[in-house]
N, C-alpha and C positions, 0 to 999 in steps of 0.2 A: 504494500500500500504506500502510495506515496502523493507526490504533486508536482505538477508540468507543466511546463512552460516553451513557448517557443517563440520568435522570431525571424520571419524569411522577406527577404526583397530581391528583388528581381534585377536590381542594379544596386550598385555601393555597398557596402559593410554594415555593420553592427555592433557598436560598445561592448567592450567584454563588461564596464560596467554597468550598462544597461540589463545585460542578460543574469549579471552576477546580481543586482538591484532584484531584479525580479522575483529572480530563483530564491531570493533571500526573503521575499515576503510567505514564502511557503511555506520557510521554517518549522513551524506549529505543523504542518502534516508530515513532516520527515524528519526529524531530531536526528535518527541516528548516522545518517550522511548526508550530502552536498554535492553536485558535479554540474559543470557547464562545458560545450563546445561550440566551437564557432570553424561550421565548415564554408568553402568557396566554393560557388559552383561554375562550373566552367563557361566561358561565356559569360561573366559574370552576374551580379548577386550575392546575397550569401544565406546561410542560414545557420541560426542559434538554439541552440535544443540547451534546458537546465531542468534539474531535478532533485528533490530533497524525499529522500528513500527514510521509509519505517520499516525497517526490517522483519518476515514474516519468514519467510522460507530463503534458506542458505545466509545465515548470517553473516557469513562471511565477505572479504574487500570483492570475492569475485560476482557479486550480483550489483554491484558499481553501476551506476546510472548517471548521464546516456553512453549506452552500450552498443560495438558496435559488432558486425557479424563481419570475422575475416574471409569467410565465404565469398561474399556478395558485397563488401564494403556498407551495405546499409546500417543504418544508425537507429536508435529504439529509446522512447524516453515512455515510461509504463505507469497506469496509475488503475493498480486493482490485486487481483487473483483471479489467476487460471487456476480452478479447483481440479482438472482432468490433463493435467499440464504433464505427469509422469506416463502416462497414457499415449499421449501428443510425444512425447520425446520417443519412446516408447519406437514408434511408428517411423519416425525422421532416422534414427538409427536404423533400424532395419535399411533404409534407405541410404544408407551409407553418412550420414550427418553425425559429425564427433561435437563434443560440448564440451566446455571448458569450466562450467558450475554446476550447480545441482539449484538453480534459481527459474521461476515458471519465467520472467523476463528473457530469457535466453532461449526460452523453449519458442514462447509468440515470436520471436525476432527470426529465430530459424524458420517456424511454421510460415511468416509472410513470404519469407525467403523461398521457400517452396512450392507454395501451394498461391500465394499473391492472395487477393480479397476473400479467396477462396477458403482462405484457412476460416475466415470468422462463420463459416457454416459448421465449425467443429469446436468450437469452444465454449468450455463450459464454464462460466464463471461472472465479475462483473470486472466493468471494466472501459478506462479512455484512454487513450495511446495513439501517438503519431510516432510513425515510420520517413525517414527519408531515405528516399529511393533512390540510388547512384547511379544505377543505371536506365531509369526512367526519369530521372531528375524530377521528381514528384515530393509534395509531401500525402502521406494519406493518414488521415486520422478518423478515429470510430470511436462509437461508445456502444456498451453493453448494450442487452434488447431491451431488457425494463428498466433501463436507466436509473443506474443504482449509481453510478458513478459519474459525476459531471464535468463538461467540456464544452470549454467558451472560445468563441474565433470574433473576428473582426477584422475588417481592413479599413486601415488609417494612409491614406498617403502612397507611398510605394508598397507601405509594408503589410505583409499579411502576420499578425500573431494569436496564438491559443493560450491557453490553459488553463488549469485547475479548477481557480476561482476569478470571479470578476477583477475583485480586487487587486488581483494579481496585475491584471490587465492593466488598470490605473498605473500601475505602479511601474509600468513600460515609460512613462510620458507622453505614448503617444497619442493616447483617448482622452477629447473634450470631459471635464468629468459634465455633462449634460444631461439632463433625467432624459427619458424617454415616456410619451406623456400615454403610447400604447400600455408602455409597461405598467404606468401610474393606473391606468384603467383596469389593466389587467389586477394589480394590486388589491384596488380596491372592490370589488369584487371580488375576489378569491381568498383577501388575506396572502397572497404571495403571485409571482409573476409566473404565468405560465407560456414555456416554449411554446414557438423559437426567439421570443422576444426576451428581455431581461429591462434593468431600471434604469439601466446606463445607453443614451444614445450609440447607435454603430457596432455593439456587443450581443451577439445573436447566442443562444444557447442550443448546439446539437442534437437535435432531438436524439430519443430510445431507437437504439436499434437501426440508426443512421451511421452512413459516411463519406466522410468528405475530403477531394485531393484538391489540392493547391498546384499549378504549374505552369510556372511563365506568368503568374500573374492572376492565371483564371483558374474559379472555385466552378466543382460539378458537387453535388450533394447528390444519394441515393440511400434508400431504403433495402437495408437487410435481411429484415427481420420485421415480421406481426405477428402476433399469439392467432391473429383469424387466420391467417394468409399458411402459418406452419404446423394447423391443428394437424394432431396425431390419429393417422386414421383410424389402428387399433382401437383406440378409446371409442373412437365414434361407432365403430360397428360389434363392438362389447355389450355383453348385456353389464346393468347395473353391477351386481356381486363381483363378477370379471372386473370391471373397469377401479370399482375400489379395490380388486387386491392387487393391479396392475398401478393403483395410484400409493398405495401403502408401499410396494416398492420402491419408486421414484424417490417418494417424500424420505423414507427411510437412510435411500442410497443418497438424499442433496445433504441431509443433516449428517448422516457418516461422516461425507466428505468433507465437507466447511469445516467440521472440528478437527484439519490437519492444519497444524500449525509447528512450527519450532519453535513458538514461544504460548504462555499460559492463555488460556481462551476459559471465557466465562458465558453465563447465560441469565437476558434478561429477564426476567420472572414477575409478572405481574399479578399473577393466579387467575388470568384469563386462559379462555381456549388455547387462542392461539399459540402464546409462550407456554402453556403447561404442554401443547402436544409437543412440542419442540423438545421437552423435557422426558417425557416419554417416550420418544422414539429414541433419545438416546439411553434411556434406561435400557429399551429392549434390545438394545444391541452390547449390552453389559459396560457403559462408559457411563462413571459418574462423573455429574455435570457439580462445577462450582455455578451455583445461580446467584443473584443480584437481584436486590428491590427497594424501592425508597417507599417511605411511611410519612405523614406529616403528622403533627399534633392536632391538627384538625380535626373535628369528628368528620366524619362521613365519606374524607378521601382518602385516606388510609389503606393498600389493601394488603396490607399485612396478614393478615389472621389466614386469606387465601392463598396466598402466597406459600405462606409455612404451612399448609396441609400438601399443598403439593409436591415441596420441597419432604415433607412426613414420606408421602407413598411411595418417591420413586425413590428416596433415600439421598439425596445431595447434598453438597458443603454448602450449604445458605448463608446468607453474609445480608443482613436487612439495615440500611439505614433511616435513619432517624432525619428530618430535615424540616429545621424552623422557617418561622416570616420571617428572624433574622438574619440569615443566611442565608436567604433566597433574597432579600432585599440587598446584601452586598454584593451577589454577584452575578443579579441586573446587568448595570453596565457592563461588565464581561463578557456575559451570553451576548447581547448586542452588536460589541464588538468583533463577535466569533459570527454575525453573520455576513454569509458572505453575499448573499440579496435579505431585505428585510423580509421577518416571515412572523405572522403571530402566534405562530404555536411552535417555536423552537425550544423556548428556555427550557422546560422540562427535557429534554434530550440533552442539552449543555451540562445538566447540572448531575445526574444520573453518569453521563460520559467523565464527570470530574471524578465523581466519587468510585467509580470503575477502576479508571486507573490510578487512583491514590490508592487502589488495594493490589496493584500489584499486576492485576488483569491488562493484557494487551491487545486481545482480540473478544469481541463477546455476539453470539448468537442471538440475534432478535425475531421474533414473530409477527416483524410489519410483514403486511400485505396479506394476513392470513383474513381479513375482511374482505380485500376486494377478492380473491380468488375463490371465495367459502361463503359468501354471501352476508357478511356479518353487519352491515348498515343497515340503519332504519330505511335507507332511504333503497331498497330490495322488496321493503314493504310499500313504503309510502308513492315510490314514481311511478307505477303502473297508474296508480287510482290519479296522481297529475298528470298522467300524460292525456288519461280519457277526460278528465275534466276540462284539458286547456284544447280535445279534441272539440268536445260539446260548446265550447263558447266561441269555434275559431269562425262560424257564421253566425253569431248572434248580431244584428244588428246595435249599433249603440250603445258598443262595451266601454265606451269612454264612460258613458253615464253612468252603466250598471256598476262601473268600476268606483265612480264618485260618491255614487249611493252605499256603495258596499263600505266605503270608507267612512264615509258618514257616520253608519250605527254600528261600526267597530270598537271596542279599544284597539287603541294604537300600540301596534307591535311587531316583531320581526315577521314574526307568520302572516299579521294580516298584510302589510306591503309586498311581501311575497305574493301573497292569492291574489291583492290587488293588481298586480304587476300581469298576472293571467289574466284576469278578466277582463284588461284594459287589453288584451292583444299581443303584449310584447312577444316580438319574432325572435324568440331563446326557447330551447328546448327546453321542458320541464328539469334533468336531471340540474343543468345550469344553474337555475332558479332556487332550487331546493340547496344545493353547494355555496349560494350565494351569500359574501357579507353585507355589503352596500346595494337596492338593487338598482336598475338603470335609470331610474328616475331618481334616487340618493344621490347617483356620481354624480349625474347631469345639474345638481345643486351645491355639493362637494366640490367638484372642476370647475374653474372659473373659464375654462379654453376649451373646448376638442372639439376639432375639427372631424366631419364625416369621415375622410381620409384616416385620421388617428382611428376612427373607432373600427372602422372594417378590418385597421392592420390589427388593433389590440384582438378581434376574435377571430381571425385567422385560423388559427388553428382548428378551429368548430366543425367548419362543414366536411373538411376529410371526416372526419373522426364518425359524425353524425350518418355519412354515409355508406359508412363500413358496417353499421349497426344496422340497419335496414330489413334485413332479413335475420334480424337476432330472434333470441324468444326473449320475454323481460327479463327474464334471471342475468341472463348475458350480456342482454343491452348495461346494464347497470355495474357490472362487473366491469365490462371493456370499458366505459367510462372512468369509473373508478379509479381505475389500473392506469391510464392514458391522463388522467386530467387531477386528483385530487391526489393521491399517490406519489405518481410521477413527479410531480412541481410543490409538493407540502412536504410529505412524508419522507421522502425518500433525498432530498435536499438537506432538510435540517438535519436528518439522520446523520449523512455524510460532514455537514459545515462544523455540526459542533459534538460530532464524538472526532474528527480532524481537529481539530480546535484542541484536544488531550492529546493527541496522536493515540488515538486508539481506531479500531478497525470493528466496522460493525457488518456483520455477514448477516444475509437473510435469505435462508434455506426455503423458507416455502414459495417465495416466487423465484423459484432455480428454473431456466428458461424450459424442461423437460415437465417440468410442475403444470405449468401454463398452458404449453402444446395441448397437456390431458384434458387439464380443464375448459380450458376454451371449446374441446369435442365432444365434449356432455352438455344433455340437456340441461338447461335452469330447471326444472321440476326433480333433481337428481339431489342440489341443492340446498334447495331453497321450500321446505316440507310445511314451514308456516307453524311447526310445533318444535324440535327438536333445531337449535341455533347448530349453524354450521356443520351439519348433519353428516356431509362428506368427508369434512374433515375429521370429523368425533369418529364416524364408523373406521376410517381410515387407519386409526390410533394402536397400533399391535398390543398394547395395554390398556384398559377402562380407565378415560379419566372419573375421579370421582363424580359423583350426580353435583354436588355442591358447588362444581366447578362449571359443570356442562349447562346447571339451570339457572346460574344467577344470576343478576340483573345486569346488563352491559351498562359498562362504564369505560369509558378511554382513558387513558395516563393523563390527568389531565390536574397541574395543581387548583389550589382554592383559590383562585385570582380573585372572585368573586367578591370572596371575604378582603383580600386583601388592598384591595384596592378602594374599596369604602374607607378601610383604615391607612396601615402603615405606610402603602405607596400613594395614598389621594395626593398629598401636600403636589408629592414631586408631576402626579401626571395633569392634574388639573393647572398646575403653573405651565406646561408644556404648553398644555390644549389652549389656556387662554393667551398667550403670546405667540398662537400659529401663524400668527401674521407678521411677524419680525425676525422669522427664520427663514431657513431656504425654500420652504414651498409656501411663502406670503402672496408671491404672485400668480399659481396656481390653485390653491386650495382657498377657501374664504371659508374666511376667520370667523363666519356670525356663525354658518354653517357646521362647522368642527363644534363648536362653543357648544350648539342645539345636541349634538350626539352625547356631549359627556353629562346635559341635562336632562337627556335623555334616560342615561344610563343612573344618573342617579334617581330618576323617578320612578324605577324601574319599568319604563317602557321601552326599553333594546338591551342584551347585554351586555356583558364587559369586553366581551370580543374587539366589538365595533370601535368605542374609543382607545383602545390598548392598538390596536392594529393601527390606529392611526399615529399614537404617542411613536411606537416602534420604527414608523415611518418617517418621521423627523430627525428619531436621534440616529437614524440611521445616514439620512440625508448629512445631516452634518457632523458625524465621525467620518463620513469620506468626502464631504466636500462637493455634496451632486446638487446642482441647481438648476434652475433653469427663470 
């Protein structure tokens, strides 16, 4: 696991201390080494590849990064795990290919070497990496399918550069820091920026399961990889009983393999589904898991007690922390600063990632995505019955009124502007709607600027997405979204930004790309039974988790903002929110408008989401300097 960086132009050179600048803002994802190169390419140009390595597999100086293959002269700067990478060597040897480490970086380097684009139909793990190509004078960069792992590009000028994090990018000089007012849109709505756009003008974010070569100048992007596009036929012409013990395989054989490491790996434990089957799949294969869980003093969010039963059954080294409003209130601004786009729902992953590796832990197993692939959202229940509702009003004549009327004899609330937002017509698909913080009529009062042009680029992404689902059943429709849209750009970002932020390495075995394939080839009614949560994955489980675990009430990792923000942190956000108009988004955002959300939220008519996402947005603006 590590972080990347690169720089290429097409004519003239490149600072070593530009690239060593860079390379240097990584640091916090690579502690245990450092490496930059600055190749020419003929004809000139040049290009600069830098890397700050976390050590995982072959600790040793020969897994050095950027690496180059004597073979083929190409060069490899790597940011992940190849989980099937001794497999992959495996095969190259047969083929006559010698190695000079025992590092998966050296394996991919050989495998482009060989096999070209080709190799990424064989890899199993996650993962963002650019190759430059010596004798295609290319660069080619990819990212995993579910984009577990993130990769930013942009071209400034002559120069094309990537890597890691945005920030990183900044830290080139060569990018206006500029908001981008798409991205702002996308923000504010979603609580985070959703690809291909980002916060930062000219900085595009690669989507899942894309990739993109650079040469002479000109970018080609292509698609890889889609969980619809690569469903598994097996599963699909499986009966039921088949399909789960061909899926209990999979799951079995992703969790085996994630927990190889050369250094100590943990596992995060919430005493939900998800993370206890994680926990039992490694019981049934006789490996006891060291597990991890944080507790507050809070009544209510706490989930300790389930935690420790499940840690009771399958028998593991449980390690539970304890974590006040005083400690979550000093280190705010750090989680903040660890993002590397703003996001409202990171800090909990920041502060769990801290306490991980102050135990010693260097890699740990998490249970995200076992909602989207398993059907675990309300919203599995809830979007079918908004898709027919916003079906039934899409010819009512004079939804603008019904809409004004409906407001009228409402309290005022996130749900009712939501339904409002239906009834009046808006052209968003329900799942949108229902995922939404701000809706389109909020920003449109929120934004003091967007231009029609800004708003079509901000949903961009939509209409692919919407019409690959067309012939789904709703189980799937709402999965593939899921996976694609809240996942992808919330979960699976913060996950990376701030357990990197520790240098620690977060692996997640149920959306392993073979996982997916299955799932995506079964029906939603396989699913999604409307009695028994996550049904496919609980039958799946080669052990019973307890009932106490399989029945009780969902709740997401989620701290007591709620409470705290009435109290401890009011002073600091309510001073933010009323001086929004003397900060870097003064001239975007209005200042009566922010003011109304955080009276909002005290009156309790919207919740604490809504102005905390916006507080996070500011300090976020100006810890890096984004204006516009």
């Amino acid at each position: 696991m590590c972080g990347i960086v690169g720089i290429a132009t097409r004519s003239g050179s490149v600072s070593r201390e530009r690239i060593e600048k860079a390379t240097l803002s990584l640091a916090h994802r690579g502690p245990d080494d450092s490496g930059t190169v600055i190749l020419s390419i003929p004809g000139g140009g040049t290009v600069a590849l830098g890397n700050r390595r976390l050590a995982i597999f072959d600790l040793s100086p020969a897994g050095h990064q950027p690496m180059q293959d004597p073979a083929t002269g190409n060069w490899i700067v790597f940011n992940g795990e190849i989980y099937n990478f001794r497999e992959l060597r495996h095969q190259l040897e047969q083929a006559g290919e010698e190695f000079s480490s025992h590092s998966d970086t050296e394996v991919l380097l050989k495998a482009y070497g060989s096999w070209g684009q080709g190799c990424l139909a064989r890899l199993d793990g996650m993962f963002a990496f650019a190759i430059w190509d010596t004798r295609l004078r290319k660069l080619f960069l990819a990212r995993d399918p579910l984009g577990i792992k993130p990769l930013y590009y942009g071209r400034f000028g002559e120069s094309f550069i990537f890597a890691s994090e945005v920030r990183t990018l900044l830290e080139t000089d060569l990018v206006p820091r500029n908001l981008d007012q798409a991205g702002l849109l996308n923000y504010l709505s979603f609580g985070s920026v959703y690809d291909p756009v980002t916060l930062v003008e000219g900085i595009s974010s690669l989507r899942p399961g894309h990739c993109l070569t650079w040469s002479d100048g000109a970018l080609h992007e292509s698609e890889f990889w889609d969980p619809l596009v690569a469903r598994d036929a097996s599963s699909a012409e499986s009966s039921k009983p088949q399909a789960v013990e061909q899926l209990r395989a999979t799951i079995l054989d992703a969790v085996r393999t994630q927990m190889a490491s050369d250094v100590p790996v943990g596992v995060f434990l919430s005493g939900g589904i998800d993370s206890s089957s994680v926990v039992a799949m490694l019981s049934a294969q006789g490996i006891t898991a060291e597990t991890l869980s944080v507790t507050f003093e809070e009544q209510g969010y706490g989930e300790g007690d389930y935690a420790s039963l499940v840690s009771r059954t399958f028998c593991t080294n449980h390690h539970e922390f304890l974590l006040s409003v005083t400690e979550m209130m000093t280190g705010i601004p750090a989680a903040i600063d660890a993002m590397d786009q703003p996001t409202m729902d990171g800090v909990n992953t920041y502060v769990i990632s801290k306490k991980t590796r102050e135990a010693g832990i260097k890699v740990a197993l998490s249970g995200l995505g076992g909602d989207e692939m398993f059907a675990g959202y309300s919203t599995f229940r809830s979007l079918p019955k908004l898709e027919r509702f916003a079906s039934a009003w899409k010819h009512v004549p004079g939804k603008r009124a019904w809409s004004n009327l409906y407001s009228a004899l409402t309290p005022s609330s996130d749900q009712r502007r939501k339904l409002q937002a239906l009834i009046a017509g808006e052209e968003l698909h329900a799942y949108f709607l229902a995922r939404m913080l701000f809706t389109p009529e909020q920003t449109k009062s929120l934004v003091r600027h967007s231009d029609e042009r800004t708003v079509v680029r901000a949903w961009a992404f939509a209409p692919p997405l919407l019409r690959r689902i067309e012939t789904l059943d709703a189980v799937n429709r709402v999965s593939y979204l899921e996976a694609r849209c809240y996942m992808a750009n919330t979960l699976l970002r913060d996950a990376d930004a701030m357990s990197m932020a520790h240098g620690l390495e977060i692996r997640v075995p149920l959306i392993d790309r073979k996982i997916a394939e299955q799932i995506f080839a079964m029906p939603g009614e396989w699913k999604f039974d409307g009695q028994t949560p996550k049904k496919l994955l609980v039958d799946a489980c080669p052990q019973p988790l307890p009932a106490e675990i399989v029945h009780r009430e969902k709740r997401g990792f989620t701290f007591p903002f709620e409470i705290w923000l009435r109290g401890e942190m009011r002073q600091d956000v309510e001073t933010t929110l009323r001086h929004m108009g003397d900060g870097p988004l003064g001239r975007l955002l209005d200042a009566e408008v922010v003011w109304q959300v955080w009276q909002d939220f005290l009156a309790g008519r919207t919740s604490w989401s809504r102005p905390w996402a916006i507080y996070v947005l500011q300090k976020w603006c100006e810890r890096n300097s984004i204006s516009n």
